[in-house]
C-alpha positions as CSV (number, residue, x, y, z in Angstrom):
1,X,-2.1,-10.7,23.5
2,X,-3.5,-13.7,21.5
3,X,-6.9,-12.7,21.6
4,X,-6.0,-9.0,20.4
5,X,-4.1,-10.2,17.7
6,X,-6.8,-12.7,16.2
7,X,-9.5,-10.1,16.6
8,X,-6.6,-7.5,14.4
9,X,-6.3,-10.1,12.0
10,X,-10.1,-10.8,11.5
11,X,-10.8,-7.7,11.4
12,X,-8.5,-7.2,8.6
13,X,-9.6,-10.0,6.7
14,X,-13.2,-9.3,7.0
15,X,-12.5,-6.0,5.9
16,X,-10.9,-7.3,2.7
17,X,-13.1,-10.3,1.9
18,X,-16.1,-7.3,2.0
19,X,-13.8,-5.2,-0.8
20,X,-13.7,-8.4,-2.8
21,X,-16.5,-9.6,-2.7
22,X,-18.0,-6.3,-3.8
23,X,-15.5,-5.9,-6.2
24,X,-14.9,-9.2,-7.8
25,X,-17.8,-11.7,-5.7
26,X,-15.5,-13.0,-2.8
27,X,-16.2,-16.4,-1.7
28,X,-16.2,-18.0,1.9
29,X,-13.8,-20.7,0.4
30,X,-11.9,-17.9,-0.7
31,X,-11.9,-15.9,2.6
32,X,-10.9,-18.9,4.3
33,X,-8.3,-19.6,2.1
34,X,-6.6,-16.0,2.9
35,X,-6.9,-16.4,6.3
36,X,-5.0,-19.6,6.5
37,X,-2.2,-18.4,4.4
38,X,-1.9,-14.9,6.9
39,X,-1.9,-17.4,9.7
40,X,1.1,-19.6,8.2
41,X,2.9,-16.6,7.2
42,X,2.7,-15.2,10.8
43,X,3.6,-18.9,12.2
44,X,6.5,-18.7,10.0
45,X,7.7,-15.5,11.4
46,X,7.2,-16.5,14.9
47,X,9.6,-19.7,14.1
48,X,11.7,-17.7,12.2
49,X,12.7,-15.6,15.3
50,X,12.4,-18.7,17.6
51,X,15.4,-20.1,15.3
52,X,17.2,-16.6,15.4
53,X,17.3,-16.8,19.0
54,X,18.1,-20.2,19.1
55,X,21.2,-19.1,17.0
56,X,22.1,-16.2,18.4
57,X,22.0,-18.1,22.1
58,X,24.6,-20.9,20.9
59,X,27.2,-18.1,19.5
60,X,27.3,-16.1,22.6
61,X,29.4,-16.8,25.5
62,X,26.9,-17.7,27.9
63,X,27.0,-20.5,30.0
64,X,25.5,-23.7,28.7
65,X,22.9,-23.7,31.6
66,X,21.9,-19.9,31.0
67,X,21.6,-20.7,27.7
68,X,19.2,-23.3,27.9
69,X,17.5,-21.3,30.9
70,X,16.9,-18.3,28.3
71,X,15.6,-20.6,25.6
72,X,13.3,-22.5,28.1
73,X,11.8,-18.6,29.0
74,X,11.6,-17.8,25.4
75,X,9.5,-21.0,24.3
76,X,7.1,-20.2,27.4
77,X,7.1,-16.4,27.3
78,X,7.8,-14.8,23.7
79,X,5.9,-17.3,21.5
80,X,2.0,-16.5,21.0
81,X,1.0,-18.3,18.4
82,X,-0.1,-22.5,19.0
83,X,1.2,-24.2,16.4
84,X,4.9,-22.7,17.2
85,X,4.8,-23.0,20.9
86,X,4.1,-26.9,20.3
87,X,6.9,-27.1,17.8
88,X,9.0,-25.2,20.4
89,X,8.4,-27.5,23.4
90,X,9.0,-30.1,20.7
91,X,12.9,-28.4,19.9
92,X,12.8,-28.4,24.0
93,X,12.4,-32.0,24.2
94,X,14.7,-33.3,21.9
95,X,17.1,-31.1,23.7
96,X,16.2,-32.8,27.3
97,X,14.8,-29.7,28.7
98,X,11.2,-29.9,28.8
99,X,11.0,-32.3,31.9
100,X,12.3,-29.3,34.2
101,X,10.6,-26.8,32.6
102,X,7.9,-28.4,33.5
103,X,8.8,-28.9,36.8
104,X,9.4,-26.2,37.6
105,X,6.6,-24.4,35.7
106,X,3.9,-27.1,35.8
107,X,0.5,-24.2,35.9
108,X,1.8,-23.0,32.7
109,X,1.9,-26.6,31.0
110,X,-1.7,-27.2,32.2
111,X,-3.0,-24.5,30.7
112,X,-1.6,-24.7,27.6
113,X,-2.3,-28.4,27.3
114,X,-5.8,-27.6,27.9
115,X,-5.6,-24.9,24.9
116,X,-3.8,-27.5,22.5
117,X,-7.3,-28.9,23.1
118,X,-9.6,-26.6,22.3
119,X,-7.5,-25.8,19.5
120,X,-7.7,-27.7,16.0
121,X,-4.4,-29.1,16.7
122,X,-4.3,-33.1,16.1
123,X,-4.1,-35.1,19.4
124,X,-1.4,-36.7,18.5
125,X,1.1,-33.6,18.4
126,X,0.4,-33.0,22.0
127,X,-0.1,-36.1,22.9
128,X,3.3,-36.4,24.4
129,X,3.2,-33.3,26.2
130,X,-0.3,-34.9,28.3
131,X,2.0,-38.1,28.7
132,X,4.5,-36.2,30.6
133,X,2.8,-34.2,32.9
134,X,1.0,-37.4,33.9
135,X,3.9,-39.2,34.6
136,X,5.6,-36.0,36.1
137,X,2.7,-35.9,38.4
138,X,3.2,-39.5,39.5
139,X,6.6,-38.9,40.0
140,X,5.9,-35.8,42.3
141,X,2.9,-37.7,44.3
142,X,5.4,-40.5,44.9
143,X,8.4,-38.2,46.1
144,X,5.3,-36.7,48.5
145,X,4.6,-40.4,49.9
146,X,8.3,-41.3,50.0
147,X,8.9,-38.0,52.1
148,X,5.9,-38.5,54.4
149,X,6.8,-42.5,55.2
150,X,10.5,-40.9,56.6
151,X,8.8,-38.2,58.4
152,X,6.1,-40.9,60.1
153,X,9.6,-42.9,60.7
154,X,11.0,-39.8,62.4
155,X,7.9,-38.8,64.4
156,X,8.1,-42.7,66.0
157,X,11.7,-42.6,66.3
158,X,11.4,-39.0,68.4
159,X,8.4,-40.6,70.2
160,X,10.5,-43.5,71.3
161,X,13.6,-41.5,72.7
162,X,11.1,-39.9,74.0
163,X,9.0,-42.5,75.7
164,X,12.8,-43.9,77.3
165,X,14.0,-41.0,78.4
166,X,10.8,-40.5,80.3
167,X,10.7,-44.1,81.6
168,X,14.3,-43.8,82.6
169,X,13.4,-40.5,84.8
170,X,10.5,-42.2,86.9
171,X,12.4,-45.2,87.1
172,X,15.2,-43.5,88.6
173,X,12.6,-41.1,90.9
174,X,11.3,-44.7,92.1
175,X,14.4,-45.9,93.4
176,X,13.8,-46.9,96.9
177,X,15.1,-44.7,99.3
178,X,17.5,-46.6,101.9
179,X,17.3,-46.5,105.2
180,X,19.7,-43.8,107.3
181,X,22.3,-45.3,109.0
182,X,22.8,-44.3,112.5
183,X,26.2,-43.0,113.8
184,X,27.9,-45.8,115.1
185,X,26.9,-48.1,111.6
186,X,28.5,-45.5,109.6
187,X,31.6,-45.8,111.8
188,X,31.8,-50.0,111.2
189,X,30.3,-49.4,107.6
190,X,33.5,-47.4,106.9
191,X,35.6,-49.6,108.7
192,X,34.4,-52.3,106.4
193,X,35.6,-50.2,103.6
194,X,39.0,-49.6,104.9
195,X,39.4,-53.1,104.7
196,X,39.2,-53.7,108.3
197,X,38.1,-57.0,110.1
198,X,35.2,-57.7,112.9
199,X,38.2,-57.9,115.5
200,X,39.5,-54.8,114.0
201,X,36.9,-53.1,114.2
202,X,35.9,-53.9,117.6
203,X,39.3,-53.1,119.0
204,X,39.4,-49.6,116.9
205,X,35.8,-48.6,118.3
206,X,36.0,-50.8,121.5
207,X,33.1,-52.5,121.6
208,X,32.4,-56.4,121.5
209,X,33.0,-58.3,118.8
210,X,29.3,-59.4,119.0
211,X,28.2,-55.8,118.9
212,X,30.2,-55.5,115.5
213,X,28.5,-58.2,114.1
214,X,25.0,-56.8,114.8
215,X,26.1,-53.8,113.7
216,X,27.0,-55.6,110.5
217,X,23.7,-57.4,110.7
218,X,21.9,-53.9,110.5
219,X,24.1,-52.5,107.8
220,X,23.2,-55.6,105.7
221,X,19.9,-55.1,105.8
222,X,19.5,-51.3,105.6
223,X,21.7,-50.9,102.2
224,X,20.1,-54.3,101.1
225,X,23.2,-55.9,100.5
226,X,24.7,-59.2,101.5
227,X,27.9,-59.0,102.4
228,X,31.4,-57.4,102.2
229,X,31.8,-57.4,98.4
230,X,28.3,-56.4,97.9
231,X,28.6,-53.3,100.4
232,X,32.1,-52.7,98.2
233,X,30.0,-52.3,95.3
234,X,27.0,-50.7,96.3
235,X,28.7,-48.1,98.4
236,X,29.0,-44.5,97.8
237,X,32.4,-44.2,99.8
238,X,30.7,-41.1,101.9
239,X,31.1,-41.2,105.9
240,X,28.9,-38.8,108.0
């Protein structure tokens, strides 16, 4: 759209500095001359409805965030000509809207930064407009780093949890396997659980009380306990 319109308005223009300078010996001073004052009035124009918007936005009942949405679009999308899209983005940023019109179109700042500089626009009018998308960059590669040292913190916390839990699993696939008790041990293991003494015992099952006590002996050493309290503890309380 820019391109067509230049090439209409050179067209034009080099169509009239040919009638005058037949007519009346047109200059290249004096062509130039009219073509900077067709540019200005077309700038002026293209502010002029920039401002009517802006007007006609701030009477209307939209919300104050549609509002600024629409005149966002409008300084991006409607305005062709340089000069008044870098005043515009200029209106945007004393309003505190150009940082997330940035952000969120940061392609379209690019480019037009790198027209500003092919343009015969000063430096310094843009200048601010390079500042920001440099330090908006920064800003965006630091959220990236920030986000990627919690997800690295993540992954190792996973791969701990993980690491236990498997750990845990052969640990408790390792446990040593106990010895089977034969019959008459489980009949003075359970005795033992009841509560029931050596002479107890032996009179219950009728059996010595030396027999009971290497019975005892045997249960000891299969369950790898020590004594009473210990079996207590380490029991499971099943009889077979």
């Amino acid at each position: 759209m820019d391109v067509i319109r230049s090439l209409s308005i050179f067209l034009i223009l080099f169509l009239v500095s040919n009638l005058y300078a037949e007519a009346k010996g047109f200059s290249f001073d004096d062509f130039t001359t009219l073509q900077d004052s067709m540019h200005s009035e077309l700038s002026s124009k293209e502010w002029k409805k920039f401002k009517y918007f802006e007007e006609k936005l701030q009477s209307s009942a939209l919300s104050i965030k549609e509002q600024e949405y629409q005149l966002r679009g409008y300084a991006r999308d409607s305005l062709q000509i340089l000069q008044v899209k870098l005043v515009a983005i200029k209106v945007l940023d004393e309003k505190d809207l150009l940082n997330q019109d940035i952000a969120e179109n940061s392609e379209y700042y690019i480019d037009l930064l790198e027209k500003f500089k092919q343009s015969d626009i000063p430096l310094t009018e843009y200048l601010f407009l390079e500042e920001k998308l440099a330090y908006l960059h920064q800003e965006v590669l630091h959220r990236q780093l920030q986000q990627s040292r919690w997800l690295n913190f993540g992954l190792i916390a996973l791969v701990l949890v993980l690491a236990f839990l498997i750990i845990h699993q052969v640990l408790k696939q390792r446990k040593p396997i106990l010895p089977e008790l034969s019959k008459q041990e489980t009949l003075v293991r359970n005795l033992i659980l009841e509560g029931k003494s050596n002479k107890e015992i032996a009179s219950e099952l009728f059996i010595s009380l030396s027999t009971v006590k290497s019975h005892i002996t045997n249960i000891y050493g299969k369950l790898n306990v020590g004594n009473r309290r210990e079996l207590f503890e380490n029991s499971t309380g099943a009889s077979t």
